[in-house]
VEXMAR-867627 format. One line per field, with one value per atom (N, C-alpha, C, O): atom name; chain; x, y, z; residue in three letters. Coordinates in nm, 3 decimals. Layout:
VEXMAR-867627
torlum	(CA:...)
gulo	(A:...)
u	(X:...)
v	(Y:...)
w	(Z:...)
tornu	(ALA:...)
***
This chain:
VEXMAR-867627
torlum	(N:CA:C:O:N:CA:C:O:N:CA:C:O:N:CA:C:O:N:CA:C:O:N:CA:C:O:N:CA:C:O:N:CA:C:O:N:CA:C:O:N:CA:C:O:N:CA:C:O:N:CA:C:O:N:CA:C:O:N:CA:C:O:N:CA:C:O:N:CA:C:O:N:CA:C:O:N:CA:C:O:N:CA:C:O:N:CA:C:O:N:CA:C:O:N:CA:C:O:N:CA:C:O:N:CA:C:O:N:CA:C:O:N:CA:C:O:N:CA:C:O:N:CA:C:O:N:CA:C:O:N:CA:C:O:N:CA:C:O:N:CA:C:O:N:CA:C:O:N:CA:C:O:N:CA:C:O:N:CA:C:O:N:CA:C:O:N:CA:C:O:N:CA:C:O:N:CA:C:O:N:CA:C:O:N:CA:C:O:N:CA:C:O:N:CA:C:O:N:CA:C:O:N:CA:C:O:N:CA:C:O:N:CA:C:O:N:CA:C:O:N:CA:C:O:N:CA:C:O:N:CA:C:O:N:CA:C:O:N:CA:C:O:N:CA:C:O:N:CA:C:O:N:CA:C:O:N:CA:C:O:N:CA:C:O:N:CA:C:O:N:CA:C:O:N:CA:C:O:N:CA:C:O:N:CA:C:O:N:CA:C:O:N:CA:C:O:N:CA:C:O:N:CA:C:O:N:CA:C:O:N:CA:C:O:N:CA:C:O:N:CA:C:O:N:CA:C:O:N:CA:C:O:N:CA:C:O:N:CA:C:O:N:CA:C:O:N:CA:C:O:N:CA:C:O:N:CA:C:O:N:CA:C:O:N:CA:C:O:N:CA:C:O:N:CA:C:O:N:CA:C:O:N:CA:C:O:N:CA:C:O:N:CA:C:O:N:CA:C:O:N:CA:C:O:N:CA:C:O:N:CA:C:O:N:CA:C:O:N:CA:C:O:N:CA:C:O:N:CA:C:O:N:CA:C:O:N:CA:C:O:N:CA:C:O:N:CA:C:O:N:CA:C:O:N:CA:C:O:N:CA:C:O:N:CA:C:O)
gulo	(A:A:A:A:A:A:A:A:A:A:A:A:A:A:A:A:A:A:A:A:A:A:A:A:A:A:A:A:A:A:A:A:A:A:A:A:A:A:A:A:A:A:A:A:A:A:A:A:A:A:A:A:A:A:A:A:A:A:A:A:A:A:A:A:A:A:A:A:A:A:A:A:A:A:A:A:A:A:A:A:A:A:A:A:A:A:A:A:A:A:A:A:A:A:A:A:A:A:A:A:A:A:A:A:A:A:A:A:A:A:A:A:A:A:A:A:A:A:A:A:A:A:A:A:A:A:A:A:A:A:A:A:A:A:A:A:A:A:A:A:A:A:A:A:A:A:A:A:A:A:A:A:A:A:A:A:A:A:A:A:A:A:A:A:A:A:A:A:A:A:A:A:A:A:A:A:A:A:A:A:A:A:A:A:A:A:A:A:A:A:A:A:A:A:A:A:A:A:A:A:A:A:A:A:A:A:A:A:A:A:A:A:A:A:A:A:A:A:A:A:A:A:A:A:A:A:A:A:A:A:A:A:A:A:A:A:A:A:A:A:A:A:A:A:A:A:A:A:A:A:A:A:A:A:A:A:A:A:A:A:A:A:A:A:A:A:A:A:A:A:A:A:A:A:A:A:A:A:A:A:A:A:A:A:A:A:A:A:A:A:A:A:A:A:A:A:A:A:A:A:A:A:A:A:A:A:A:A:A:A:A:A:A:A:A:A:A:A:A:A:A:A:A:A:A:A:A:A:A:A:A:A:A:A:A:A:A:A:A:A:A:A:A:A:A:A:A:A:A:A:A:A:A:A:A:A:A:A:A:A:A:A:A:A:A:A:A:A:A:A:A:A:A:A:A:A:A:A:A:A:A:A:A:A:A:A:A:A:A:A:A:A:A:A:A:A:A:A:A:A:A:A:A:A:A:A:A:A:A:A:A:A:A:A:A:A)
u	(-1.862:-1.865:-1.783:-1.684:-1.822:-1.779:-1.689:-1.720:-1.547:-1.460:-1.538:-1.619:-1.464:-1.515:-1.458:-1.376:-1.501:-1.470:-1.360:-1.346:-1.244:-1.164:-1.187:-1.163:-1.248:-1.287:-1.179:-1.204:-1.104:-0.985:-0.964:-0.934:-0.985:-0.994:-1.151:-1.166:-1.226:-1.385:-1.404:-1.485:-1.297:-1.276:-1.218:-1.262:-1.093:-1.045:-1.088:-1.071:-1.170:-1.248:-1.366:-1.449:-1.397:-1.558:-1.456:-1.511:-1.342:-1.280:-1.254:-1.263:-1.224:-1.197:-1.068:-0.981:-1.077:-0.944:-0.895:-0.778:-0.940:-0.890:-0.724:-0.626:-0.711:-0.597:-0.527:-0.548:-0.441:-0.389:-0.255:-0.182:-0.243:-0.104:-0.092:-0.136:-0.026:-0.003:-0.106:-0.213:-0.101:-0.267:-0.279:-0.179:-0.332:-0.365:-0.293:-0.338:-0.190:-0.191:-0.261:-0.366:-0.207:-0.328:-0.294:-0.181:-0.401:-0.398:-0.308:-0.328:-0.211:-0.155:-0.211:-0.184:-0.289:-0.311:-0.215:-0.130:-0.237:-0.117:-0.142:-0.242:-0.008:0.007:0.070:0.137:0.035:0.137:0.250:0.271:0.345:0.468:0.455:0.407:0.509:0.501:0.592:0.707:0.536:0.586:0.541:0.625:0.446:0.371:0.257:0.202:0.197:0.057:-0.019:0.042:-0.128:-0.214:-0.142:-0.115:-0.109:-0.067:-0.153:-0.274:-0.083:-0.185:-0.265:-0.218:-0.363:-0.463:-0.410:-0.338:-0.458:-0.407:-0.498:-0.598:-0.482:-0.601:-0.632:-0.561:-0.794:-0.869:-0.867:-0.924:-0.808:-0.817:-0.964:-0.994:-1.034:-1.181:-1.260:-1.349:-1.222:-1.325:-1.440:-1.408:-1.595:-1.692:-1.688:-1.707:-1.664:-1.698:-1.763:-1.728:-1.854:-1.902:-1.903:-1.928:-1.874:-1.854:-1.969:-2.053:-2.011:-2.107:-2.065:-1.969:-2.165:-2.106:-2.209:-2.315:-2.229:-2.363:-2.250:-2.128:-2.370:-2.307:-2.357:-2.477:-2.224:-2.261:-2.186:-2.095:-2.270:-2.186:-2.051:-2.023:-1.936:-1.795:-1.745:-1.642:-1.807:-1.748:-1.769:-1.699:-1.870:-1.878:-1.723:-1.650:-1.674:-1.559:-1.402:-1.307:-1.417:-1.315:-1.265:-1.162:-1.422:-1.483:-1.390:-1.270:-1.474:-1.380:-1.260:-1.230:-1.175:-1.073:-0.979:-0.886:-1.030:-0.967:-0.953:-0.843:-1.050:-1.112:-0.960:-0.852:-1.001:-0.926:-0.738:-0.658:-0.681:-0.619:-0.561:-0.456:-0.677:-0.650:-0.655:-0.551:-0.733:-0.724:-0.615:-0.583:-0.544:-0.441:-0.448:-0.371:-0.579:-0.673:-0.719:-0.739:-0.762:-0.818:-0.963:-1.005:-1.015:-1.171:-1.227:-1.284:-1.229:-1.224:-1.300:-1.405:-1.184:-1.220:-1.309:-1.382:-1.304:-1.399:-1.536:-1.628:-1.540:-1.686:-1.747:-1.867:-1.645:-1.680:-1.715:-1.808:-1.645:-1.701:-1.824:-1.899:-1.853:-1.985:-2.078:-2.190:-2.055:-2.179:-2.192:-2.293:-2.090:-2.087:-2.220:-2.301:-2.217:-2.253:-2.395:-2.488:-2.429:-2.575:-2.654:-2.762:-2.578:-2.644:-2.670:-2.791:-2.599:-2.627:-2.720:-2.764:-2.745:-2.872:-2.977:-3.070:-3.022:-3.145:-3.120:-3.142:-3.059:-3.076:-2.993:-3.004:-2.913:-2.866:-2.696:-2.618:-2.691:-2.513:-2.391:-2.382:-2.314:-2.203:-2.136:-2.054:-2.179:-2.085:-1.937:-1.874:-1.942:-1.748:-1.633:-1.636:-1.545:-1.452:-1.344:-1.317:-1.319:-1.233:-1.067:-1.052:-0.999:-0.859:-0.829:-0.728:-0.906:-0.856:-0.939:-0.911:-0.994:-1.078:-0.965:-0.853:-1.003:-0.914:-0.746:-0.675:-0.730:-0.651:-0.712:-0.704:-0.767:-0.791:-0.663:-0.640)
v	(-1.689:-1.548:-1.476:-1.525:-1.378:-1.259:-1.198:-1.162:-1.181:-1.068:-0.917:-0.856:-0.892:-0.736:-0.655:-0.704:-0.504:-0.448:-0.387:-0.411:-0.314:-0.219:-0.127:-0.065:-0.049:0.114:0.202:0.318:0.173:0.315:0.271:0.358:0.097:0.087:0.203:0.261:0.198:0.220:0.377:0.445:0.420:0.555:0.605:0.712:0.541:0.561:0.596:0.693:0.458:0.469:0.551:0.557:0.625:0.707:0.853:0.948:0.850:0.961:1.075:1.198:1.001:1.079:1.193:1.163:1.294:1.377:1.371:1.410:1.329:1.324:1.262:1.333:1.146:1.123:1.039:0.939:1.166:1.164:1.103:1.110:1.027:1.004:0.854:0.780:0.791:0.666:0.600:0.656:0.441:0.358:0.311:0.347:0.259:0.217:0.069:-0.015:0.019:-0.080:-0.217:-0.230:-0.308:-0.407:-0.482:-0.530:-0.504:-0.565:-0.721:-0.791:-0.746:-0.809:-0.919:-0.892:-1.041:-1.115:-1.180:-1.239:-1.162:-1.236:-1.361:-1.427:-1.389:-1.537:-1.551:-1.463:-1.697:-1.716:-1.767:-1.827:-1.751:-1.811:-1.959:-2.006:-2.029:-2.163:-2.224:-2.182:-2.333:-2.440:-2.324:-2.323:-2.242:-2.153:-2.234:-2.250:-2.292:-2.336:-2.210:-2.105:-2.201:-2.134:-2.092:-2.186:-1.973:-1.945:-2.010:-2.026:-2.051:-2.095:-1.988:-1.878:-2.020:-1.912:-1.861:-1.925:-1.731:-1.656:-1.634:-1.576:-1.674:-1.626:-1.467:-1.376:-1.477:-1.352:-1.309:-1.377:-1.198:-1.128:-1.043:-0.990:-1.054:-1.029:-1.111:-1.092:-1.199:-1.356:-1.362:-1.368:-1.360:-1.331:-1.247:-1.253:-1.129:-0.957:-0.872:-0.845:-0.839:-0.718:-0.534:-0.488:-0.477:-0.374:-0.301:-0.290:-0.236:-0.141:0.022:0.072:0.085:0.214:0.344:0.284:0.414:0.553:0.638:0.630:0.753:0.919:0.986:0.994:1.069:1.181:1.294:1.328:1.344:1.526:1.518:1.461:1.573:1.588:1.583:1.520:1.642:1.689:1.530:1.510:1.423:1.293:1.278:1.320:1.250:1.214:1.231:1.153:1.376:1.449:1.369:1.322:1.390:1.346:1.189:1.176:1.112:0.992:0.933:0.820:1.016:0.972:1.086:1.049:1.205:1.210:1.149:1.153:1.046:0.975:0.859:0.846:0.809:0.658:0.725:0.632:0.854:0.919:0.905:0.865:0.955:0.954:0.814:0.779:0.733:0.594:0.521:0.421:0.536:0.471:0.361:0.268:0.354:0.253:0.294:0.415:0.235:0.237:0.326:0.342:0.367:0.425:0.282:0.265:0.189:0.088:0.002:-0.060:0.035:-0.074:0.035:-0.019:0.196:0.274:0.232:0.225:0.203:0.161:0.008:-0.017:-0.083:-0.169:-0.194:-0.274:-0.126:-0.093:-0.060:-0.112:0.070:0.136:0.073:0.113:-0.066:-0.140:-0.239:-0.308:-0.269:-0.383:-0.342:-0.427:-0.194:-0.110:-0.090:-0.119:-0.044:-0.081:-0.196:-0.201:-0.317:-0.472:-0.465:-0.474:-0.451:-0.465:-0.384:-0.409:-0.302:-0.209:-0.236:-0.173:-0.323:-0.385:-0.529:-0.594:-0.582:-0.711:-0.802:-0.921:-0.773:-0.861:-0.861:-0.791:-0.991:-1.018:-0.953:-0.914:-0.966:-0.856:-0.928:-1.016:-0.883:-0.971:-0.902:-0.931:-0.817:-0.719:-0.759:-0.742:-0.814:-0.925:-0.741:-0.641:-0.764:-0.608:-0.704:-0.806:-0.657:-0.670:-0.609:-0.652:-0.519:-0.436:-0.518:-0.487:-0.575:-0.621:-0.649:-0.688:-0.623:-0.682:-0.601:-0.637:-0.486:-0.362:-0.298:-0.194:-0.264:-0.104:-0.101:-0.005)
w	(-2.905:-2.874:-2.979:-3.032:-3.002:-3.140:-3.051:-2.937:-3.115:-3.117:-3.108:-3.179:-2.975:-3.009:-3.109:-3.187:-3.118:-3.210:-3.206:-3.086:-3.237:-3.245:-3.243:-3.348:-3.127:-3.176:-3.214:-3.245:-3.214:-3.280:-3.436:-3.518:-3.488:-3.609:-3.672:-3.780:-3.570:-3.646:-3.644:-3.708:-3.546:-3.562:-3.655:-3.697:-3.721:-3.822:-3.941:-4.016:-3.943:-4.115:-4.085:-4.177:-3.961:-3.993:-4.050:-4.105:-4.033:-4.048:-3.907:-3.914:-3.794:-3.665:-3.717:-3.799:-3.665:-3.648:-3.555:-3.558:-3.439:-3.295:-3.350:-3.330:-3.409:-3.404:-3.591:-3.660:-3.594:-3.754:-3.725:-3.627:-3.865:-3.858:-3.837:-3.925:-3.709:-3.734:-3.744:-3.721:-3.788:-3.747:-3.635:-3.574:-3.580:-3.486:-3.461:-3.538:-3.369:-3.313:-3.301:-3.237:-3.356:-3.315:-3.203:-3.194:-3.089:-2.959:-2.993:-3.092:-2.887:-2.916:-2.784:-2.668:-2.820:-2.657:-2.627:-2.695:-2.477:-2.337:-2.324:-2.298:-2.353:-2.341:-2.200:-2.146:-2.137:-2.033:-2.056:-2.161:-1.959:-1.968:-1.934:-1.831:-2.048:-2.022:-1.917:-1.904:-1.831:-1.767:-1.649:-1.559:-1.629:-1.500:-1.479:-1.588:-1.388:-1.356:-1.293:-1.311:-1.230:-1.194:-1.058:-0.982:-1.021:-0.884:-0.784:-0.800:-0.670:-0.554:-0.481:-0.449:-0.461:-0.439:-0.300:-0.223:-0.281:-0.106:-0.047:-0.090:0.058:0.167:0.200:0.243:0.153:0.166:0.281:0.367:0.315:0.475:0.525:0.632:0.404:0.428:0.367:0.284:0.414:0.377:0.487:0.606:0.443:0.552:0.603:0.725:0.545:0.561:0.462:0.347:0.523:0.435:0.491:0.603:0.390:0.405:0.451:0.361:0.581:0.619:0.627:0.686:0.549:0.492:0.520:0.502:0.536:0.586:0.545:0.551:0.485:0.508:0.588:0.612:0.663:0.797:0.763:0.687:0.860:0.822:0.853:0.959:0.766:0.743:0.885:0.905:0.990:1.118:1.205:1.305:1.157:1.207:1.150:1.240:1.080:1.046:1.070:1.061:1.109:1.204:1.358:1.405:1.402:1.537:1.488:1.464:1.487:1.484:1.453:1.492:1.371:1.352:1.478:1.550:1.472:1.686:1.748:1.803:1.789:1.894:1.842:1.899:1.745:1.723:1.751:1.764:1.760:1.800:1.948:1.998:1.991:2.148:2.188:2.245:2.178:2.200:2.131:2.195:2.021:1.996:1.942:1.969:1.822:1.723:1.664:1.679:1.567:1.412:1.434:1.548:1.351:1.308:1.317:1.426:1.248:1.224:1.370:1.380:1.475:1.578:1.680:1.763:1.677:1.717:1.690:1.772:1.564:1.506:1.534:1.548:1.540:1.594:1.678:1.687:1.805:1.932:1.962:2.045:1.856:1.851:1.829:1.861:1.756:1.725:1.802:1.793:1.898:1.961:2.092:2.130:2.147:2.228:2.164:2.240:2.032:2.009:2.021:2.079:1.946:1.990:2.099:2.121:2.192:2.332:2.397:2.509:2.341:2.422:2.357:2.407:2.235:2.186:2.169:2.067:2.312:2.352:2.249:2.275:2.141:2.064:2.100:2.164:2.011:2.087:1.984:1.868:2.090:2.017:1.935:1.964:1.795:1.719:1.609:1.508:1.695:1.596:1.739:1.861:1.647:1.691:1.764:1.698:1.883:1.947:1.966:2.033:1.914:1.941:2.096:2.151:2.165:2.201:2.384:2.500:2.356:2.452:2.558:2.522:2.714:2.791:2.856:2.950:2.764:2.703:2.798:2.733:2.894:2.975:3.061:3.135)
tornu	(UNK:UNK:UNK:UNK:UNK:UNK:UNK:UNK:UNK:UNK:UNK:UNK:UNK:UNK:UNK:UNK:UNK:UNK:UNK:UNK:UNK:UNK:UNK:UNK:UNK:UNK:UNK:UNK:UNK:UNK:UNK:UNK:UNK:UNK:UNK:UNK:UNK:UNK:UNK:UNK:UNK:UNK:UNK:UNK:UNK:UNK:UNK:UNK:UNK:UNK:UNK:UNK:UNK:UNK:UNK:UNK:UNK:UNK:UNK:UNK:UNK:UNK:UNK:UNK:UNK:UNK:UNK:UNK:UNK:UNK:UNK:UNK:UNK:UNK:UNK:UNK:UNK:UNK:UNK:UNK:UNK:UNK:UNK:UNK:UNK:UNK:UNK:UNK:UNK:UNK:UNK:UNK:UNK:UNK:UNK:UNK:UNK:UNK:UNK:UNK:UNK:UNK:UNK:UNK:UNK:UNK:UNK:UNK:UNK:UNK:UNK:UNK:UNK:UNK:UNK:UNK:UNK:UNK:UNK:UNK:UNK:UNK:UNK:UNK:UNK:UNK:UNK:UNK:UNK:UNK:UNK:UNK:UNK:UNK:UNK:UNK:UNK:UNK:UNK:UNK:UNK:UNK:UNK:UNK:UNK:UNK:UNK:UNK:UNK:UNK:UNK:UNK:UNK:UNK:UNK:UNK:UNK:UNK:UNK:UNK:UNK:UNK:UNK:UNK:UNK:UNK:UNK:UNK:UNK:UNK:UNK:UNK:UNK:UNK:UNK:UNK:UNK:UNK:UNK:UNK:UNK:UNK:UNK:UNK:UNK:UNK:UNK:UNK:UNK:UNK:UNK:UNK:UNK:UNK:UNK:UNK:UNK:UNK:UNK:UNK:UNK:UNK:UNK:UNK:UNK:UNK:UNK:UNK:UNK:UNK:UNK:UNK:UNK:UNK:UNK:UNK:UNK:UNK:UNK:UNK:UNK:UNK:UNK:UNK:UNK:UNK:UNK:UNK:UNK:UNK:UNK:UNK:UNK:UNK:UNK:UNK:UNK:UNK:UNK:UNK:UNK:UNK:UNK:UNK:UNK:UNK:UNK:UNK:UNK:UNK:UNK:UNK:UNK:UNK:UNK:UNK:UNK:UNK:UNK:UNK:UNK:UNK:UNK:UNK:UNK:UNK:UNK:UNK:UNK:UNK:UNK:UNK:UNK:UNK:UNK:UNK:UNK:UNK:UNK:UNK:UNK:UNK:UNK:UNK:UNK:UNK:UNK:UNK:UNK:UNK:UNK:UNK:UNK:UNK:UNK:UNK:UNK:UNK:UNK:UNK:UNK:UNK:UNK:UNK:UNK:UNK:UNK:UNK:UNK:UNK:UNK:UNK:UNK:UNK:UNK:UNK:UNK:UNK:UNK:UNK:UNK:UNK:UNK:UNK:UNK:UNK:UNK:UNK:UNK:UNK:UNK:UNK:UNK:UNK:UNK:UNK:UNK:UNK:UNK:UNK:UNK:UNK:UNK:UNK:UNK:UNK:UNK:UNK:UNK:UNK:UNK:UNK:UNK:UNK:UNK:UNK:UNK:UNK:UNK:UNK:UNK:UNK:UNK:UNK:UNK:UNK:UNK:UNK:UNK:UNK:UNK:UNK:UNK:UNK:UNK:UNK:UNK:UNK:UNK:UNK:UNK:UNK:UNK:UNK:UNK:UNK:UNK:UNK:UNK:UNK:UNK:UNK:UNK:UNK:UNK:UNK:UNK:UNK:UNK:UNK:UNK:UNK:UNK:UNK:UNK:UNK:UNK:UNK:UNK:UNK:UNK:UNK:UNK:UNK:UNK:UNK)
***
């Protein structure tokens, strides 16, 4: 694989004015500190999650983060809820994990 280029060298020699005066720096690469091995890896706290995302009118957004307010929880577990409550009304199983379950 080819070295990339230096664009502030290539700016230089086309004759940029943007920037007069000193030259340009040359990238200096990072070395590690020796006698460091590879950090041990950390456990992903969204390991087997994916992000589900829609746009709603600004006032959907208000609305729910009230709500997670008065209830005294996340948007987060509002919505989970919310979907737990759709599965279930088209026969499928609830699968958003509720912290809150059991809590009334």
């Amino acid at each position: 694989m080819s070295k990339r280029p230096n664009l502030a060298e290539i700016t230089a020699v086309a004759g940029s004015t943007r920037r007069q005066g000193a030259a340009p720096a040359a990238a200096q690469p990072v070395q590690e500190e020796e006698g460091r091995g590879a950090a041990p890896a950390k456990a992903k706290p969204r390991a087997g999650m994916r992000q589900v995302a829609a746009h709603f009118p600004e006032e959907v957004s208000w609305q729910l983060r009230e709500l997670s307010v008065e209830q005294r929880t996340s948007v987060q577990e509002i919505l989970g809820e919310a979907l737990n409550d759709l599965f279930q009304k088209y026969g499928k199983p609830e699968l958003v994990p509720s912290r809150r379950r059991g809590l009334s």
